[in-house]
C-alpha positions in Angstrom: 34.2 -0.3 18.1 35.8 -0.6 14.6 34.0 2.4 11.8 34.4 1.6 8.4 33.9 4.9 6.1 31.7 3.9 3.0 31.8 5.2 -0.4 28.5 4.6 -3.1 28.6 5.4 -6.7 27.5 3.1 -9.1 24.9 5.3 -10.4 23.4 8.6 -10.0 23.5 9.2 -6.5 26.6 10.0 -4.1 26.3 8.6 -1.1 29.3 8.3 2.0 28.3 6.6 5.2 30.0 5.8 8.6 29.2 2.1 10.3 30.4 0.5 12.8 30.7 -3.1 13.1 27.2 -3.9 14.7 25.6 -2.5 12.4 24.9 1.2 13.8 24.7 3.4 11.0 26.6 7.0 12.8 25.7 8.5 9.0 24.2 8.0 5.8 24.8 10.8 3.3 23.5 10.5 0.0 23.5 13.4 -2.8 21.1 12.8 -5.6 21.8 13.8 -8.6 18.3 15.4 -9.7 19.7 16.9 -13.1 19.0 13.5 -14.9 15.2 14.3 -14.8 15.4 16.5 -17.4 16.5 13.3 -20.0 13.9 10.8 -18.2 16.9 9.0 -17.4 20.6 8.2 -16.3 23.0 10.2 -18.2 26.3 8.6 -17.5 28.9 11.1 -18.1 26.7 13.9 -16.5 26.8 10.9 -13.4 30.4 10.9 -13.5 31.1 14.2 -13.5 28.7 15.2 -10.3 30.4 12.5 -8.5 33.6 14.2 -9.3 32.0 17.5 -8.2 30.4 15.8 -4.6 32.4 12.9 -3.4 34.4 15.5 -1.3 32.1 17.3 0.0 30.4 14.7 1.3 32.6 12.8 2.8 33.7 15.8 4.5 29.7 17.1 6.0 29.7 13.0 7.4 33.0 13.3 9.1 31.6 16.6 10.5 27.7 15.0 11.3 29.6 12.1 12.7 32.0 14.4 14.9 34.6 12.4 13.9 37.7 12.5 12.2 39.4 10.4 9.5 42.0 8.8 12.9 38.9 7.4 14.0 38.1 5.6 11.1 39.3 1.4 10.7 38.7 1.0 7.2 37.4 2.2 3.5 34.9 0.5 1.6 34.0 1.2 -1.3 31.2 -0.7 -4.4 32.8 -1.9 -7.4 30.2 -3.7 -9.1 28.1 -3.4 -10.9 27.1 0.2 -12.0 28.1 2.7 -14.6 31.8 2.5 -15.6 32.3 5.9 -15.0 30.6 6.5 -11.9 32.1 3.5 -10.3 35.7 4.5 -11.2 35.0 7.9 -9.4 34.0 6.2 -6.1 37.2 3.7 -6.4 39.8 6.0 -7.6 38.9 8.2 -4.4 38.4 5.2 -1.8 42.2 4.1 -3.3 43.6 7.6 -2.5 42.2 7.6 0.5 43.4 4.1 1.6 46.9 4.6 0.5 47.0 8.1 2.1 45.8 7.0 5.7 47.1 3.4 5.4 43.7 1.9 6.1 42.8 -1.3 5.0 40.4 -1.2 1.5 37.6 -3.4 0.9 35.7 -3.8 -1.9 31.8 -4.6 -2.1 29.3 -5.9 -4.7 26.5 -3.5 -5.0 24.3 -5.8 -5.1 25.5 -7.9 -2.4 25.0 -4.1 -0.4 21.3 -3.9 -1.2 21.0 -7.4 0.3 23.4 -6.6 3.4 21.0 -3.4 3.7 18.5 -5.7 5.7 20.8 -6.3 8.4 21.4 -3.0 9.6 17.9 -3.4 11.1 18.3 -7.1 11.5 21.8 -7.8 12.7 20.8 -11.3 13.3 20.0 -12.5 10.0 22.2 -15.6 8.4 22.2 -17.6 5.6 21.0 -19.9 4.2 18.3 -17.5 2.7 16.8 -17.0 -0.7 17.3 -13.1 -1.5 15.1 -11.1 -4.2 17.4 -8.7 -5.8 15.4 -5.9 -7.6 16.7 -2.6 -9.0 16.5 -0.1 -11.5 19.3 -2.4 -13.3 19.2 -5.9 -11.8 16.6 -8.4 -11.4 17.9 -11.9 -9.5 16.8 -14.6 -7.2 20.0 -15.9 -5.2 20.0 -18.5 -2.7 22.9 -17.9 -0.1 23.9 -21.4 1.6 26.2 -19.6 3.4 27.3 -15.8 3.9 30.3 -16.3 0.6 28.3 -19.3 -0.6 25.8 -19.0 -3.6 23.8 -19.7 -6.7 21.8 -18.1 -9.1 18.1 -19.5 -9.1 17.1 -16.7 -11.5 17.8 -13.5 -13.2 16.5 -11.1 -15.7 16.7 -12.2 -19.6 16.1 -8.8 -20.9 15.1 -5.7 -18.7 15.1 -5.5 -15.0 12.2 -4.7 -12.8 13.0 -1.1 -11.6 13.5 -0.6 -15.5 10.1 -1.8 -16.4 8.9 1.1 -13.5 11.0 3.6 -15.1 10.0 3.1 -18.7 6.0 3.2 -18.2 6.3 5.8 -16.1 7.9 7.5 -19.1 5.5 6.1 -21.8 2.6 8.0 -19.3 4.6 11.4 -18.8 5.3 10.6 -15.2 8.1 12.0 -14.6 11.7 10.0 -13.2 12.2 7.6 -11.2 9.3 6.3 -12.2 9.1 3.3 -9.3 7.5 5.5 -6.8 5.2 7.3 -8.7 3.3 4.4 -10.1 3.5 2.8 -6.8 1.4 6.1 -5.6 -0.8 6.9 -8.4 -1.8 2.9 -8.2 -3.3 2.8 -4.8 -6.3 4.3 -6.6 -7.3 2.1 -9.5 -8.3 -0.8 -10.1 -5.2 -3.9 -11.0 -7.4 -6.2 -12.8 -8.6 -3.3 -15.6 -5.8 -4.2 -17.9 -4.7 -7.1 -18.8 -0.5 -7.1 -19.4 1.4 -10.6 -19.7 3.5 -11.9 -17.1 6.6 -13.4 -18.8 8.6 -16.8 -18.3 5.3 -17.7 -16.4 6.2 -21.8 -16.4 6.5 -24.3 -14.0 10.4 -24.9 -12.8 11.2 -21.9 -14.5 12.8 -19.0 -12.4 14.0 -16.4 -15.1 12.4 -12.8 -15.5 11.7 -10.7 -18.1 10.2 -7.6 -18.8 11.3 -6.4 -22.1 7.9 -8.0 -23.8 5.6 -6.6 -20.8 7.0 -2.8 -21.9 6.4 -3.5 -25.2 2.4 -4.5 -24.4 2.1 -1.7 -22.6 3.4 0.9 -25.3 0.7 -0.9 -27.3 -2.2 -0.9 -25.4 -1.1 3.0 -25.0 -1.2 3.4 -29.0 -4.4 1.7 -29.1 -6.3 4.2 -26.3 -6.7 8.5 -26.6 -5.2 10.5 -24.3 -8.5 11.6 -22.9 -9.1 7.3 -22.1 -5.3 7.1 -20.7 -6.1 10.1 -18.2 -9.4 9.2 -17.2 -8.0 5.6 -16.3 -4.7 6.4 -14.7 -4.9 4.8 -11.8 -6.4 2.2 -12.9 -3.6 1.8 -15.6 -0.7 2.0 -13.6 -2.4 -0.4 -11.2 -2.8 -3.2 -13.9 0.8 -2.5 -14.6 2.1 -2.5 -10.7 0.6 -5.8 -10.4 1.7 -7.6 -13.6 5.2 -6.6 -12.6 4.6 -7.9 -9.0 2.9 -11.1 -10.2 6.3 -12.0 -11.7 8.7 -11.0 -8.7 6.4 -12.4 -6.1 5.1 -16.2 -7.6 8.9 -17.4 -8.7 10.1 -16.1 -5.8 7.7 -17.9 -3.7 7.3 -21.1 -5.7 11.4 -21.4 -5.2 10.8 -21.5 -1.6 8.1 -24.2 -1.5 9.8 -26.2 -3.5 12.9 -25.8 -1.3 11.6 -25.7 1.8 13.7 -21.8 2.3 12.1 -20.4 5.6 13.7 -16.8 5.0 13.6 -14.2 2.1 15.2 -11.1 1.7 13.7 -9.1 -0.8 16.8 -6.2 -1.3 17.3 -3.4 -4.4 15.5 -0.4 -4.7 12.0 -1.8 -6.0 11.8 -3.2 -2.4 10.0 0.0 -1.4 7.6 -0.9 -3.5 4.1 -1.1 -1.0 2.4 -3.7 -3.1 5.3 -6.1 -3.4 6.3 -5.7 0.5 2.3 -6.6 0.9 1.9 -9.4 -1.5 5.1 -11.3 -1.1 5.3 -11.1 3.1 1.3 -12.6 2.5 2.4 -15.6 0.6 5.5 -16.5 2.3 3.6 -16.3 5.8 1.3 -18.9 3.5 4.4 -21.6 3.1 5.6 -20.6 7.2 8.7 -18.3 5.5 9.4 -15.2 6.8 10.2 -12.1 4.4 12.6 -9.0 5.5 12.6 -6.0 4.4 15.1 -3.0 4.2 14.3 0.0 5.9 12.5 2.4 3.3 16.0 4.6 3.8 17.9 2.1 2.9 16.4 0.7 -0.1 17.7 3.4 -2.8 21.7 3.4 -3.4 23.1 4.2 -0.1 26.7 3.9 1.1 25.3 2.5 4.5 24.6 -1.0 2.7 28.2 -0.6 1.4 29.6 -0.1 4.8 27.0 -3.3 5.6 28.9 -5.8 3.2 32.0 -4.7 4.2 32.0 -5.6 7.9 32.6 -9.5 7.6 34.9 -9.0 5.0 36.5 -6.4 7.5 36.3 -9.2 10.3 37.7 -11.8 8.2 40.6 -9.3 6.8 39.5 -9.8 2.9 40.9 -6.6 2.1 41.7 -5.7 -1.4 45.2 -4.4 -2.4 45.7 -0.9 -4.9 45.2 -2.5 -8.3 41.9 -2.7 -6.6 39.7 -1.6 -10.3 35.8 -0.8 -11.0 33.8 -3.0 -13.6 30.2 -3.0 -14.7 29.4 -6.6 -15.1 25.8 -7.2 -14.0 25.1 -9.1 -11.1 26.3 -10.9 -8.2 29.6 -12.6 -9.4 32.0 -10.9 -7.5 31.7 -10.7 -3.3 
């Protein structure tokens, strides 16, 4: 059994992980880097410099957890793209020493090609073609996948990205960071139709997001209400916005796969946790016969398991990448 030893960094959270190549996760560390809270937001030197301080470390507890050893391991993988410069160069510089030192083979992974990999660590089976849903703090993208190395871009963000759109009401409300989860909590409460905030890009044939307008009718309709108003309508508030947000992600995403006839979606990035997206998109695909997966909720955030995911066909098909091997932050997926 081959065990490729994973390396996440892209962002704000360290993570090292240890997969084999069916899929069985042996360990998923991830080290998250709670400092940024105080700034409502990524800092990306402060990123860099944790990553610095905890790459080690961790790869050393996993070795440990795993009760293995680095002889045991086949290969290194490691995410390139896309992410913060700095934190990404931290994660490669350290999967290139590593490589070089052990003479393992290196292989290099899209992030977001990871979060959609993420699903088949439950659901080993899965293969294109499939239309996947690609939704993060940074990245908002429909893909259809022909074949596993094989794609186009239906749609993608114009502006911000869904997870940002989270993030920066969450802010506007004094809800702390990430802001994804806890408007996904507070929300269950209220009421989604007490607000009215506009759904962007909403024409026929037309399969681009944006969210850059929506957080700026929200900062409004926030000037134009007291605090006392905003409080006592929380739930209700955060509700109207959970489902504008979903509205978008949920009706291209579907209409794509009428049109096309797609039978599978994979909906992949961190805002796949969110409950009323899983709920309202697995509704109207079961509508047009498609059926929707779903990452495990552990897997959803930026983990090195999804790494380690992405990397076993490429480790299979011996698509390893040589020491000039080099991070870059363009957004998307354009490299596999």
């Amino acid at each position: 059994m081959n065990k490729i030893l994973a390396f996440e960094t892209s962002c704000d959270d360290t993570s090292v992980a240890i997969i084999d190549n069916n899929y069985h996760v042996q360990v998923n560390l991830i080290s998250s880097q709670v400092k940024h809270e105080d700034f409502g937001g990524v800092v990306p030197e402060l990123a860099s410099r944790l990553h610095l301080k905890n790459i080690m470390q961790l790869t050393t507890a996993a070795l440990e957890k795993a009760q293995l050893n680095f002889d045991n391991i086949d290969a290194i993988a490691v995410s390139v793209n896309p992410g913060l410069i700095g934190s990404l160069l931290v994660g490669v510089s350290f999967a290139k020493a590593l490589a070089y030192s052990l003479n393992k083979p290196l292989i290099a992974v899209n992030h977001m090609l990871g979060h959609i990999y993420a699903n088949k660590i439950e659901n080993p089976d899965i293969q294109a073609p499939y239309l996947a849903l690609v939704i993060s703090g940074g990245h908002t993208e429909l893909v259809y996948f022909a074949s596993n190395d094989s794609f186009e871009i239906i749609g993608r963000t114009r502006d911000d990205a869904a997870g940002e759109a989270f993030d920066k009401v969450a802010k506007l409300l004094g809800l702390g960071y990430p802001g994804g989860p806890i408007v996904d909590k507070i929300a269950k409460e209220g009421n989604p139709k007490f607000a009215d905030f506009p759904r962007a890009l909403n024409r026929k044939d037309n399969y681009d997001f944006s969210f850059s307008g929506f957080k700026t009718a929200v900062r409004n309709y926030l000037e134009k209400h007291s605090s006392q108003f905003i409080q006592e309508h929380l739930a209700d508030i955060t509700a109207s916005v959970q489902q504008a947000i979903v509205d978008s992600l949920v009706k291209k995403t579907i209409n794509y796969a009428r049109k096309t006839k797609i039978k599978k979606i994979i909906v992949a990035g961190g805002v796949s946790a969110n409950s009323l997206l899983r709920q309202q998109i697995a509704d109207q695909a079961k509508k047009i016969g498609a059926k929707v997966y779903f990452p495990a909720m552990q897997y959803c955030m930026d983990n090195a398991a999804m790494i380690g995911a992405a990397a076993i066909e490429k480790y299979q098909n011996k698509d390893f990448a040589d020491l000039t091997l080099n991070a870059f932050s363009t957004k998307g997926i354009r490299f596999l």
